[in-house]
MOPAC internal coordinates of N, CA, C and O (Angstrom, degrees):
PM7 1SCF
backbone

  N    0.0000 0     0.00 0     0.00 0    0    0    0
  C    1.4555 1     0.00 0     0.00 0    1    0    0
  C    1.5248 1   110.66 1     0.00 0    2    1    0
  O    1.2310 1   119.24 1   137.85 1    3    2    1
  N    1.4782 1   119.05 1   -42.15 1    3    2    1
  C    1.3186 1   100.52 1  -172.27 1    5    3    2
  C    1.6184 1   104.20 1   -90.46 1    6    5    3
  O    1.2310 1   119.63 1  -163.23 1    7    6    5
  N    1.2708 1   118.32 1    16.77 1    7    6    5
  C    1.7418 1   117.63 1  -165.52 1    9    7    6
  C    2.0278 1    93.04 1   -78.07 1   10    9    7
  O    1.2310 1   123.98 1   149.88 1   11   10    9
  N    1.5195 1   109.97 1   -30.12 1   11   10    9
  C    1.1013 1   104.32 1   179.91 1   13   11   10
  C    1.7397 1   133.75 1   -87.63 1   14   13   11
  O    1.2310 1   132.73 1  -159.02 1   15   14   13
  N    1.2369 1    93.01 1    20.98 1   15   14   13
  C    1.6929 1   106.74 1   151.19 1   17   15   14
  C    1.1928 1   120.55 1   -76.43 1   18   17   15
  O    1.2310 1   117.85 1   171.02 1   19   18   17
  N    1.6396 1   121.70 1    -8.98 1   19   18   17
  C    0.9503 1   133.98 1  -166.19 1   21   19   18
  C    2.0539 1   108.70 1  -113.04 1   22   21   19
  O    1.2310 1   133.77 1   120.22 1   23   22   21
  N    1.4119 1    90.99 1   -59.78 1   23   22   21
  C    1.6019 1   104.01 1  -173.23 1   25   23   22
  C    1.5131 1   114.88 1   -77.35 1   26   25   23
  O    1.2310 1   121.14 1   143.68 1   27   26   25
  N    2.0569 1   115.42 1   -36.32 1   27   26   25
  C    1.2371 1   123.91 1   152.01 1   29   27   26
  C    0.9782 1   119.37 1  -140.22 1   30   29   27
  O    1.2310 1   122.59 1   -78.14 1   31   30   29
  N    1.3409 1   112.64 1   101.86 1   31   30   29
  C    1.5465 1   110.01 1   159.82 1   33   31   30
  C    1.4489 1   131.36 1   -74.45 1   34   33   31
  O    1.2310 1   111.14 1   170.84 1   35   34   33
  N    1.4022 1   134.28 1    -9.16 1   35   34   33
  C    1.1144 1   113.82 1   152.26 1   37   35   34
  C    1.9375 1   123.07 1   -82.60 1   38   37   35
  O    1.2310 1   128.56 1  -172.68 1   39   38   37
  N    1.2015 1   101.12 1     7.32 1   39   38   37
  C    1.6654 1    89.02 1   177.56 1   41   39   38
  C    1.3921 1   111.81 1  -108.75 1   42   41   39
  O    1.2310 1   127.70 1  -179.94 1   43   42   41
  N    1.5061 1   102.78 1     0.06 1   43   42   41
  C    1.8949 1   117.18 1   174.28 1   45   43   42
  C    1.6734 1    90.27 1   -97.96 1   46   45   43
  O    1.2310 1   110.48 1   143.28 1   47   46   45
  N    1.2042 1   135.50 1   -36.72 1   47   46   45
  C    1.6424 1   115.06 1   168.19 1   49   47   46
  C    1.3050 1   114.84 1   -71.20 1   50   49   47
  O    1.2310 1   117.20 1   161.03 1   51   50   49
  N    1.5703 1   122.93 1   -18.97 1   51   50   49
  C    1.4935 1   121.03 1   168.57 1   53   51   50
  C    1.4583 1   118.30 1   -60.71 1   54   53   51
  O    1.2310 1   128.25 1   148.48 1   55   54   53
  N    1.5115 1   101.72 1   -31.52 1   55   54   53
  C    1.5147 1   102.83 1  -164.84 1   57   55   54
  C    1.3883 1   104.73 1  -100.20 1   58   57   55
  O    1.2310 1   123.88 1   154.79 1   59   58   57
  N    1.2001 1   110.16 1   -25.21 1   59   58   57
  C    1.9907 1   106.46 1   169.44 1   61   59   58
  C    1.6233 1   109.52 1   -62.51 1   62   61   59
  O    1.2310 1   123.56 1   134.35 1   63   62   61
  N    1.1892 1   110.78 1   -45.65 1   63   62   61
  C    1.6193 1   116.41 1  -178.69 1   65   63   62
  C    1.1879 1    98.89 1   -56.64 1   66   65   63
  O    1.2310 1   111.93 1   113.11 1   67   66   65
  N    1.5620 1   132.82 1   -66.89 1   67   66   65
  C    1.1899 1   120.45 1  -169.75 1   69   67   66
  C    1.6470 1   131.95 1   -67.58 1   70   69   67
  O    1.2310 1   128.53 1   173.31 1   71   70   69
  N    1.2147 1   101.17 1    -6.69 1   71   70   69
  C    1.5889 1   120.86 1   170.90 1   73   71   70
  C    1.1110 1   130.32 1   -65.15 1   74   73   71
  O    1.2310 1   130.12 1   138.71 1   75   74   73
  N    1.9646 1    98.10 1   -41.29 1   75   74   73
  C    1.2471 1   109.99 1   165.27 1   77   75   74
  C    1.7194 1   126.18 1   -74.55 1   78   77   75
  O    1.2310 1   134.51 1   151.69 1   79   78   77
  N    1.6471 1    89.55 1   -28.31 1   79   78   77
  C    1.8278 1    87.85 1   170.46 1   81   79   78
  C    1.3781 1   132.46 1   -57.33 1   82   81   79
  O    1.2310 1   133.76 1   153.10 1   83   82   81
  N    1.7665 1    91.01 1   -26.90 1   83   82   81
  C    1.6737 1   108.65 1  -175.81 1   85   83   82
  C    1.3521 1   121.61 1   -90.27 1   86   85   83
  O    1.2310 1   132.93 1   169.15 1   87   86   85
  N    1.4959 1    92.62 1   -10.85 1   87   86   85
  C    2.1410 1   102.34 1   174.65 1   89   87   86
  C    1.8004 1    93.99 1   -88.86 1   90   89   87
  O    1.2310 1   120.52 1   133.14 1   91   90   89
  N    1.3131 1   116.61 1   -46.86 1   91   90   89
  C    1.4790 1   129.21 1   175.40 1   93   91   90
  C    1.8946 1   105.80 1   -43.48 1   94   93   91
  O    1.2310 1   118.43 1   119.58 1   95   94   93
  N    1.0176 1   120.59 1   -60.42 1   95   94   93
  C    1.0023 1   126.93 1   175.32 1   97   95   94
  C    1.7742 1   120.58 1   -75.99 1   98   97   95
  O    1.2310 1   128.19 1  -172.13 1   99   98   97
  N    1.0283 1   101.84 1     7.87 1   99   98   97
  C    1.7196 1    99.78 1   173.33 1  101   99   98
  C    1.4159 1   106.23 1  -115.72 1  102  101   99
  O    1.2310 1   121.74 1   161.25 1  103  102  101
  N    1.4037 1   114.28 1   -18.75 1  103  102  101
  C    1.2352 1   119.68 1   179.30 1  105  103  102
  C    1.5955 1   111.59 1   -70.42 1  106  105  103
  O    1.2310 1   128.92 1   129.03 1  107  106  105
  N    1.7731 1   100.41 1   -50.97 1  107  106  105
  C    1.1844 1   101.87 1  -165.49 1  109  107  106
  C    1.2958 1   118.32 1   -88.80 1  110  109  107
  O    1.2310 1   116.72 1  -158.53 1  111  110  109
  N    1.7099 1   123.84 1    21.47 1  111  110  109
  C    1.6192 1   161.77 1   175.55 1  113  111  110
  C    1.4100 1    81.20 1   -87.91 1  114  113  111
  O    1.2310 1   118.95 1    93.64 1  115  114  113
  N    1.1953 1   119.62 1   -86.36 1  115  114  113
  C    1.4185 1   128.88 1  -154.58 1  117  115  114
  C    1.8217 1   117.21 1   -55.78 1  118  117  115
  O    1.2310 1   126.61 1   157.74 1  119  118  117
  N    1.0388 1   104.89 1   -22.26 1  119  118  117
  C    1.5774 1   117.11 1   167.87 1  121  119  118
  C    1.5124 1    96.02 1   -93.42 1  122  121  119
  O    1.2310 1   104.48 1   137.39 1  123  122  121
  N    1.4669 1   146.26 1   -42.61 1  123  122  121
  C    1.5932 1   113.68 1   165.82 1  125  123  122
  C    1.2512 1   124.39 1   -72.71 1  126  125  123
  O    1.2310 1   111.19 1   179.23 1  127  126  125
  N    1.5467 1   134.19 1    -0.77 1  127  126  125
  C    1.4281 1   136.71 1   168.56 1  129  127  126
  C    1.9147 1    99.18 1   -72.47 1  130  129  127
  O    1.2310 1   125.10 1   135.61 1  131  130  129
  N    1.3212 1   107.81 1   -44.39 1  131  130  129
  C    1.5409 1   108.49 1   170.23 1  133  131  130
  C    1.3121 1   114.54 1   -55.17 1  134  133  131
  O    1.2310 1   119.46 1   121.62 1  135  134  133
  N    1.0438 1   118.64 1   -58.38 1  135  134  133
  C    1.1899 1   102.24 1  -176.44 1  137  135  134
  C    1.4966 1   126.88 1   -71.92 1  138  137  135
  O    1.2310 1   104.91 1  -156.99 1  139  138  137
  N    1.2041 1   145.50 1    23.01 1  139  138  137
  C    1.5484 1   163.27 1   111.61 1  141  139  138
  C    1.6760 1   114.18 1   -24.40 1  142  141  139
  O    1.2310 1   129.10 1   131.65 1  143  142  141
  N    1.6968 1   100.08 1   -48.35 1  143  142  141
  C    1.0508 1    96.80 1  -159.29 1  145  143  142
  C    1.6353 1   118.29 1  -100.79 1  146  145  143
  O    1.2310 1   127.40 1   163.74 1  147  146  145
  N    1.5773 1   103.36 1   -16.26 1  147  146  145
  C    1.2124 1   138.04 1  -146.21 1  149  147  146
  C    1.4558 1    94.33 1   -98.54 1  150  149  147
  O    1.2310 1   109.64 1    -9.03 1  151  150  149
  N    1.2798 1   137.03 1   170.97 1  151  150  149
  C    1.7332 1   126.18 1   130.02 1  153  151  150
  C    1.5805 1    91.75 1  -143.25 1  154  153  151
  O    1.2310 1   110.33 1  -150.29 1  155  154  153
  N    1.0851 1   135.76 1    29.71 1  155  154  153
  C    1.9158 1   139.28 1   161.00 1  157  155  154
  C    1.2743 1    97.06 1   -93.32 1  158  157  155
  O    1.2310 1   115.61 1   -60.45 1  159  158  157
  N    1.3984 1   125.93 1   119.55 1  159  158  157
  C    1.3518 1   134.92 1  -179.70 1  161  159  158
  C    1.1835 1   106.77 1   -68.99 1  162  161  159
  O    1.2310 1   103.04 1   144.85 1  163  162  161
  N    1.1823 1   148.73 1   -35.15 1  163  162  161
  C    1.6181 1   167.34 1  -166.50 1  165  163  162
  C    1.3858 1   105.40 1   -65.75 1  166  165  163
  O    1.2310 1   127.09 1   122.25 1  167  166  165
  N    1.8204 1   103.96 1   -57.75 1  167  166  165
  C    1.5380 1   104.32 1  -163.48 1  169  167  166
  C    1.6055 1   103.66 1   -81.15 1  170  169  167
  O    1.2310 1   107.38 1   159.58 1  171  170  169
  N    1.4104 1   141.12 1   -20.42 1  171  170  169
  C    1.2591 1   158.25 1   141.45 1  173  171  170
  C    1.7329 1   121.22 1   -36.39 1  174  173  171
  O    1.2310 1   124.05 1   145.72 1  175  174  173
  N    1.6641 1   109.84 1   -34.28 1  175  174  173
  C    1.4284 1   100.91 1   174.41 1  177  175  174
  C    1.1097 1   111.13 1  -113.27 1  178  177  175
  O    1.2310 1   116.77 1   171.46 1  179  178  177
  N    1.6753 1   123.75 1    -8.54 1  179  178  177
  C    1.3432 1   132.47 1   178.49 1  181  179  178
  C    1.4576 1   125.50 1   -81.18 1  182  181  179
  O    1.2310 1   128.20 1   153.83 1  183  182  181
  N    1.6668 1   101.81 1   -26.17 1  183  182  181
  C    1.2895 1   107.42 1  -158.58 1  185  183  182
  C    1.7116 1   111.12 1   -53.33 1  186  185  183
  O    1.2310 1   134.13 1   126.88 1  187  186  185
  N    1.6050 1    90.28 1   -53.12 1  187  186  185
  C    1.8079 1   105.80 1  -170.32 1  189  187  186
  C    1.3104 1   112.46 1   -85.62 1  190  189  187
  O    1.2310 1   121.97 1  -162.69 1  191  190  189
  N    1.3658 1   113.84 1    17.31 1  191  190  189
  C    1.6119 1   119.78 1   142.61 1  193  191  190
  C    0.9857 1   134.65 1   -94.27 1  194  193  191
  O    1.2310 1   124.94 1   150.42 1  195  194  193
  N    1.6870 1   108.13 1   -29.58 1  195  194  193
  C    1.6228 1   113.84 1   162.53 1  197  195  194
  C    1.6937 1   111.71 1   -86.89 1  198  197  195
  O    1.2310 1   111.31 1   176.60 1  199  198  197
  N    0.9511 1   133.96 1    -3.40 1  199  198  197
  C    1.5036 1   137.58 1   148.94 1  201  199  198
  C    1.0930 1   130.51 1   -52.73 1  202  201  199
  O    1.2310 1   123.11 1   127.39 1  203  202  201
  N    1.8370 1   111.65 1   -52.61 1  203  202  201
  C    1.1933 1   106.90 1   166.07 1  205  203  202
  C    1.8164 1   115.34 1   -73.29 1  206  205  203
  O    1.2310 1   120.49 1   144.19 1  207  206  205
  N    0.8235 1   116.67 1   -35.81 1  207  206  205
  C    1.7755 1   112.87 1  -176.38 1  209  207  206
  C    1.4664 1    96.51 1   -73.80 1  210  209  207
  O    1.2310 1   108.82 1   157.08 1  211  210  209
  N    1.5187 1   138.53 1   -22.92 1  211  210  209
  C    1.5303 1   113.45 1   155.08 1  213  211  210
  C    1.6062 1   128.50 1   -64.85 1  214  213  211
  O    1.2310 1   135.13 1   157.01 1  215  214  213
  N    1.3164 1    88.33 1   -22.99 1  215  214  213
  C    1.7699 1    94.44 1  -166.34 1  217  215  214
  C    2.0670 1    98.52 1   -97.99 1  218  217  215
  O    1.2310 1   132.24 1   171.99 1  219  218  217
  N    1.3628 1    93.96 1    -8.01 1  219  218  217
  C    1.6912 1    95.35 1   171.24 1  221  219  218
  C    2.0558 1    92.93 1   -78.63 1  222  221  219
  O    1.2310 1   123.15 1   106.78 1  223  222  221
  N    0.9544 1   111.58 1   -73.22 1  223  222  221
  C    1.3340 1   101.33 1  -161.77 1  225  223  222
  C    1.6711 1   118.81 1   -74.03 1  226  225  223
  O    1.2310 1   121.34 1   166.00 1  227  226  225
  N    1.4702 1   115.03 1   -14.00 1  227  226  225
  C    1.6081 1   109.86 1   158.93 1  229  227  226
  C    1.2532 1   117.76 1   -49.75 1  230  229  227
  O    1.2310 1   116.87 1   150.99 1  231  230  229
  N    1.4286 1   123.57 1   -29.01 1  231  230  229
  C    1.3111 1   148.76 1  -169.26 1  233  231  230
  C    1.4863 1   126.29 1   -65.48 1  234  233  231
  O    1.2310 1   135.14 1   129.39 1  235  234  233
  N    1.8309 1    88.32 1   -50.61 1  235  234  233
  C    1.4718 1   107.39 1   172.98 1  237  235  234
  C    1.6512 1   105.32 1   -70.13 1  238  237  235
  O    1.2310 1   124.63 1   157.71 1  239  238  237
  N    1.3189 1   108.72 1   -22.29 1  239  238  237
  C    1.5163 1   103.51 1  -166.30 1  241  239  238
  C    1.1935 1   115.32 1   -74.76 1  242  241  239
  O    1.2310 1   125.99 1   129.94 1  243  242  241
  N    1.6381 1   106.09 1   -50.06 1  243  242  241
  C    1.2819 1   112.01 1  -162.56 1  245  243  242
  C    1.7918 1    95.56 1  -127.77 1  246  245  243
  O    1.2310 1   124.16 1   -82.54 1  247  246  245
  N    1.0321 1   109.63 1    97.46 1  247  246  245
  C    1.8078 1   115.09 1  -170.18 1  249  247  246
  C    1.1602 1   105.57 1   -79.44 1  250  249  247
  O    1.2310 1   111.57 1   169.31 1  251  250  249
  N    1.2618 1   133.49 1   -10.69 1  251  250  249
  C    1.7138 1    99.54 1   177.67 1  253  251  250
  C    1.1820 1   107.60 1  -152.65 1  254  253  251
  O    1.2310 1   131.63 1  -126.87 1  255  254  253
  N    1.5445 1    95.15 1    53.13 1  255  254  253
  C    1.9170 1   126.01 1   174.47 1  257  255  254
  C    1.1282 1   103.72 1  -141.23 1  258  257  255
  O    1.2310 1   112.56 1   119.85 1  259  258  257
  N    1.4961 1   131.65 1   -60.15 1  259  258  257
  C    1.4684 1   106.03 1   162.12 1  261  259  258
  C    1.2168 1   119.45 1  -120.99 1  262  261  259
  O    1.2310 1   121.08 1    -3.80 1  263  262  261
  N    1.3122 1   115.54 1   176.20 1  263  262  261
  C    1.9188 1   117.29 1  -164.39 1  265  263  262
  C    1.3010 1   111.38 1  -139.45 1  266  265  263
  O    1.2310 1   126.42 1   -37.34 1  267  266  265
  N    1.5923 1   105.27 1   142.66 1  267  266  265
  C    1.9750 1    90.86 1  -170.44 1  269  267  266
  C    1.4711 1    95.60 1  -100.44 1  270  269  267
  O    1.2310 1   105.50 1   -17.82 1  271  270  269
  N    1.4031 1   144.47 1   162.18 1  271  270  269
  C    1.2406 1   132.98 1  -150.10 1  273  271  270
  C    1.6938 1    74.05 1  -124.29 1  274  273  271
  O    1.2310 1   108.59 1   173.08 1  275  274  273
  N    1.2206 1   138.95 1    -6.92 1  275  274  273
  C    1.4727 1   128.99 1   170.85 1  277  275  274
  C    1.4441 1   108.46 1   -70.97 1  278  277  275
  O    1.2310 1   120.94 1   112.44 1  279  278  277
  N    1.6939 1   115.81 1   -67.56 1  279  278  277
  C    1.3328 1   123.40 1   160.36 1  281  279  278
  C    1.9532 1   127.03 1   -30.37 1  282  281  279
  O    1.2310 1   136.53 1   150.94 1  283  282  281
  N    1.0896 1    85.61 1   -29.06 1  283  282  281
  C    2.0973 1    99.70 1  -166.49 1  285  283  282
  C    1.6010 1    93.32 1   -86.00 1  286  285  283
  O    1.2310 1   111.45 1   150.36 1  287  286  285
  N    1.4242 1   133.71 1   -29.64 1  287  286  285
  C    1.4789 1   143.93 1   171.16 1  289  287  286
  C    1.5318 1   116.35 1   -51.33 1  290  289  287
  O    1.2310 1   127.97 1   135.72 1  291  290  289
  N    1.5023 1   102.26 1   -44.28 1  291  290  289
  C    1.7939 1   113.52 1  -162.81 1  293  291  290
  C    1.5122 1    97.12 1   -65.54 1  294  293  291
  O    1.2310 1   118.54 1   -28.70 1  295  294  293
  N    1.2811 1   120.40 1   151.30 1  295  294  293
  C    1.0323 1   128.18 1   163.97 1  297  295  294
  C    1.8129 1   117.20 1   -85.79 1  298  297  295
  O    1.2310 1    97.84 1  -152.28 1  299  298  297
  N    0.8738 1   157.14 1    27.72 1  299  298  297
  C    1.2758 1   173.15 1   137.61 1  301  299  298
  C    1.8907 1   108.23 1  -120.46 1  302  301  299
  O    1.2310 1   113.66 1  -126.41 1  303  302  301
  N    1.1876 1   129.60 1    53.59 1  303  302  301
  C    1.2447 1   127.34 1  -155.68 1  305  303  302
  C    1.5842 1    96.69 1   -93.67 1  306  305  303
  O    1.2310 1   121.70 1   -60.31 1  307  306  305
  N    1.8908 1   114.35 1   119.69 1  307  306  305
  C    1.1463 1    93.79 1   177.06 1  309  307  306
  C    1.4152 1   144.94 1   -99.69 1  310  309  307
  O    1.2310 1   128.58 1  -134.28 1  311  310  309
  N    1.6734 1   101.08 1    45.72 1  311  310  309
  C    1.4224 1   120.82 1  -145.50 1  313  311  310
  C    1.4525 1    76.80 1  -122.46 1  314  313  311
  O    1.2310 1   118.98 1    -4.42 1  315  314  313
  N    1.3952 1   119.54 1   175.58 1  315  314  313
  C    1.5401 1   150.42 1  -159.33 1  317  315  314
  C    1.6431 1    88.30 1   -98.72 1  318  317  315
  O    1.2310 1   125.54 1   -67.07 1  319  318  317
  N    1.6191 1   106.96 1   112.93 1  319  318  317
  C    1.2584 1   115.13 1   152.04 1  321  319  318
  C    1.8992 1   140.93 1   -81.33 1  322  321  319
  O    1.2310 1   135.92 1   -55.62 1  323  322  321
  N    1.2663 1    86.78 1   124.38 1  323  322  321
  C    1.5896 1    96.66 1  -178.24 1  325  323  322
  C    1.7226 1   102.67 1   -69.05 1  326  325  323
  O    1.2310 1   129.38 1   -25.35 1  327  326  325
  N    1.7919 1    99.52 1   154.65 1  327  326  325
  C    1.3936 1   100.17 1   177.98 1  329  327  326
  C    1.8631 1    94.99 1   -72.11 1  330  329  327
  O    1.2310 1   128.61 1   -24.25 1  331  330  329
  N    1.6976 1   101.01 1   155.75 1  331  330  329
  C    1.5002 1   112.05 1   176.91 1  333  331  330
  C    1.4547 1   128.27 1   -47.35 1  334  333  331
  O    1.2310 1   128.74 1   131.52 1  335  334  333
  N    1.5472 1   100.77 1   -48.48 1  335  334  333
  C    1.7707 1   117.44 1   157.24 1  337  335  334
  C    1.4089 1   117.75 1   -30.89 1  338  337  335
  O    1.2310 1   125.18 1   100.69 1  339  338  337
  N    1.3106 1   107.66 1   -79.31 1  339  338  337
  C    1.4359 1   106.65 1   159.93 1  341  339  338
  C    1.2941 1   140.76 1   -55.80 1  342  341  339
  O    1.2310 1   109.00 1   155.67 1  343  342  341
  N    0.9436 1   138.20 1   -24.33 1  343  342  341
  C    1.3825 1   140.70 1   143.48 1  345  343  342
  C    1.5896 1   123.06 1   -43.16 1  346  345  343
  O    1.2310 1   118.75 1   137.15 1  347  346  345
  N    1.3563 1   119.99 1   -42.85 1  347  346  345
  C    1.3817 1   126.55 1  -168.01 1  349  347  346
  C    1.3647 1    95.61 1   -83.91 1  350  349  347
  O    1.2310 1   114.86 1   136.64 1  351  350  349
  N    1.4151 1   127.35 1   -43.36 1  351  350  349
  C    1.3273 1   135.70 1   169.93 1  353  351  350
  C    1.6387 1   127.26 1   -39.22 1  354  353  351
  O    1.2310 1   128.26 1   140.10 1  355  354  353
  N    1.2983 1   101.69 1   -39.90 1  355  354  353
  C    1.2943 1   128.25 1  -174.91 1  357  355  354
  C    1.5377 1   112.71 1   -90.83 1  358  357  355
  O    1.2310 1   123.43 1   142.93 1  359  358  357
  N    1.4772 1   111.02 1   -37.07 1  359  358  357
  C    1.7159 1   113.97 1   155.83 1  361  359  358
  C    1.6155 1   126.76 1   -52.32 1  362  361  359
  O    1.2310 1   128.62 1   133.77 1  363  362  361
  N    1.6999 1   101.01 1   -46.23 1  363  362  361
  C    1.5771 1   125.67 1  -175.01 1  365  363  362
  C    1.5782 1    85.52 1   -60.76 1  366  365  363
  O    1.2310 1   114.75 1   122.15 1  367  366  365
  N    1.1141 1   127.55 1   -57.85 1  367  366  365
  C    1.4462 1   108.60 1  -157.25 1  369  367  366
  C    1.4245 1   102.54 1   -90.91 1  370  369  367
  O    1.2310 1    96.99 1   162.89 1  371  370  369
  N    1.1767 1   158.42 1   -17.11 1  371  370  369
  C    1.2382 1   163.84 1   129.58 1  373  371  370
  C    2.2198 1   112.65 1   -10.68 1  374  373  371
  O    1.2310 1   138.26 1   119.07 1  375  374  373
  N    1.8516 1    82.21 1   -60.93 1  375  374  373
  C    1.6151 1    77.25 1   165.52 1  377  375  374
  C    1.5612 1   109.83 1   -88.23 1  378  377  375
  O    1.2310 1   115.27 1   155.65 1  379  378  377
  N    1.2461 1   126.58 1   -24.35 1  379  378  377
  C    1.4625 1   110.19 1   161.22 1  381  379  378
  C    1.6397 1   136.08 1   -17.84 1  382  381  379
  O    1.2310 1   126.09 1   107.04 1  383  382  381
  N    1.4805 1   105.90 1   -72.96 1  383  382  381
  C    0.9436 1   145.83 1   147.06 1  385  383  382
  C    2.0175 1   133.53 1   -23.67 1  386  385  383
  O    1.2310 1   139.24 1   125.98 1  387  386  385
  N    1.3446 1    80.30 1   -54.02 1  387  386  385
  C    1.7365 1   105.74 1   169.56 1  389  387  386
  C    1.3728 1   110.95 1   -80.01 1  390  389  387
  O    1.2310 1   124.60 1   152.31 1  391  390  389
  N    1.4479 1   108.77 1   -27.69 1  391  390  389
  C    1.9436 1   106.38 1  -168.63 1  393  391  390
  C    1.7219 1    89.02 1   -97.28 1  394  393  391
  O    1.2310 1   113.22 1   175.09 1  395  394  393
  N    1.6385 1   130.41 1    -4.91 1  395  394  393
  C    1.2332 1   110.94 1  -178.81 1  397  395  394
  C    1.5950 1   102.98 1   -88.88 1  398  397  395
  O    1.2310 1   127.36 1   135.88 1  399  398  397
  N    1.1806 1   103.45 1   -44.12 1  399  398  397
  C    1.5981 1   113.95 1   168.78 1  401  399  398
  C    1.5485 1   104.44 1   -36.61 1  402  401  399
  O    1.2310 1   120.92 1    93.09 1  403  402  401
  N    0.8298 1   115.85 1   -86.91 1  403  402  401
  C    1.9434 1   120.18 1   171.06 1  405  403  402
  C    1.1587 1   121.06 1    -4.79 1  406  405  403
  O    1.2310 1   132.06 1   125.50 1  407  406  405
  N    1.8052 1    94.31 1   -54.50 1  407  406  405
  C    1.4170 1   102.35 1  -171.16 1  409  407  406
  C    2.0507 1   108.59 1   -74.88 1  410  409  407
  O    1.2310 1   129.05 1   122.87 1  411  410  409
  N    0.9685 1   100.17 1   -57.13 1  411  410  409
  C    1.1330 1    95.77 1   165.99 1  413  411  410
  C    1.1552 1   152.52 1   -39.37 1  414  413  411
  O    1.2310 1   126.83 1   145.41 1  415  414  413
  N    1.5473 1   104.47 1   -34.59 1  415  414  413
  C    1.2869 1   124.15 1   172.35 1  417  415  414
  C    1.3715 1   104.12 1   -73.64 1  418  417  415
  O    1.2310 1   126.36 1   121.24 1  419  418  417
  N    0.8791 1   105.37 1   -58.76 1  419  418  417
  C    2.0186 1   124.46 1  -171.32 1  421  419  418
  C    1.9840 1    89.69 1   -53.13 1  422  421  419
  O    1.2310 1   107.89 1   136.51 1  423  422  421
  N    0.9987 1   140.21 1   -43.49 1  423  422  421
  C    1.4976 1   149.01 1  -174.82 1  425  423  422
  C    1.4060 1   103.71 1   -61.43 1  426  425  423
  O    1.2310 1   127.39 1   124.08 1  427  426  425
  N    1.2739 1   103.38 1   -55.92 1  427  426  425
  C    1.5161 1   105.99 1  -164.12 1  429  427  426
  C    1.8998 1   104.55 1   -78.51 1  430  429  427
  O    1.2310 1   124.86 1   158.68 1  431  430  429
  N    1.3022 1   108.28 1   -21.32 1  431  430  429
  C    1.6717 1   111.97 1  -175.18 1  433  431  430
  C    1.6894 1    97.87 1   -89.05 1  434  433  431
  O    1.2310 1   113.08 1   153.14 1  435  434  433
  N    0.9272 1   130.68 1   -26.86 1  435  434  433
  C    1.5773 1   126.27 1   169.18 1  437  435  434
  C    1.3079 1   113.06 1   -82.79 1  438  437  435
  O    1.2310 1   117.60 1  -172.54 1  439  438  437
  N    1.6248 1   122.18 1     7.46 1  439  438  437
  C    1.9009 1   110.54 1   179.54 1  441  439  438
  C    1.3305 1    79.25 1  -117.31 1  442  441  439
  O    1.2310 1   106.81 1   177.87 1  443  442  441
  N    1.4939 1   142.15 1    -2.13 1  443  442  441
  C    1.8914 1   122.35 1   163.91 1  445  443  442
  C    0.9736 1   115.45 1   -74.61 1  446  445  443
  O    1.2310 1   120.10 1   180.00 1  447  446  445

């Protein structure tokens, strides 16, 4: 993965951009599964800001146990990189996870 800073750099800026759309978009998944469950506007826009600044400094602590998927985005990232496989793997089930929440939430607010 990182050999193509070298061999392509525009398809390693394709894939950082889009990495970030897909961390961007899981975040802002994960704040509409809150809000299903939530009705405090605070704990709904706060949550996945204080998530990422926990999972930023769990990160720093323990580098190659857990990973902040904000940090893993940067292109100079100075945290311990996961192979790409795994990473995308770990997104897939992340929104997995987030779209079941959704669903659920969204299920249970249409039978009140």
């Amino acid at each position: 993965f990182a050999n193509l800073y070298y061999s392509a750099p525009l398809q390693l800026v394709v894939i950082y951009i889009s990495l970030a759309a897909l961390i961007g978009g899981a975040y802002a998944l994960f704040s509409t599964m809150l809000a299903w469950y939530s009705t405090n506007l605070f704990v709904r826009m706060g949550t996945g800001f204080l998530l990422t600044m926990l999972l930023n400094v769990l990160s720093g602590v323990f580098p190659e146990r857990i990973y902040s998927p904000v940090l893993l985005i940067m292109g100079n990232s100075p945290t311990f990189l996961l192979p790409f496989r795994k990473f995308m793997l770990a997104i897939a089930l992340v929104f997995v996870l987030i779209m079941v929440g959704n669903y659920v939430g969204g299920y249970r607010h249409a039978s009140r």
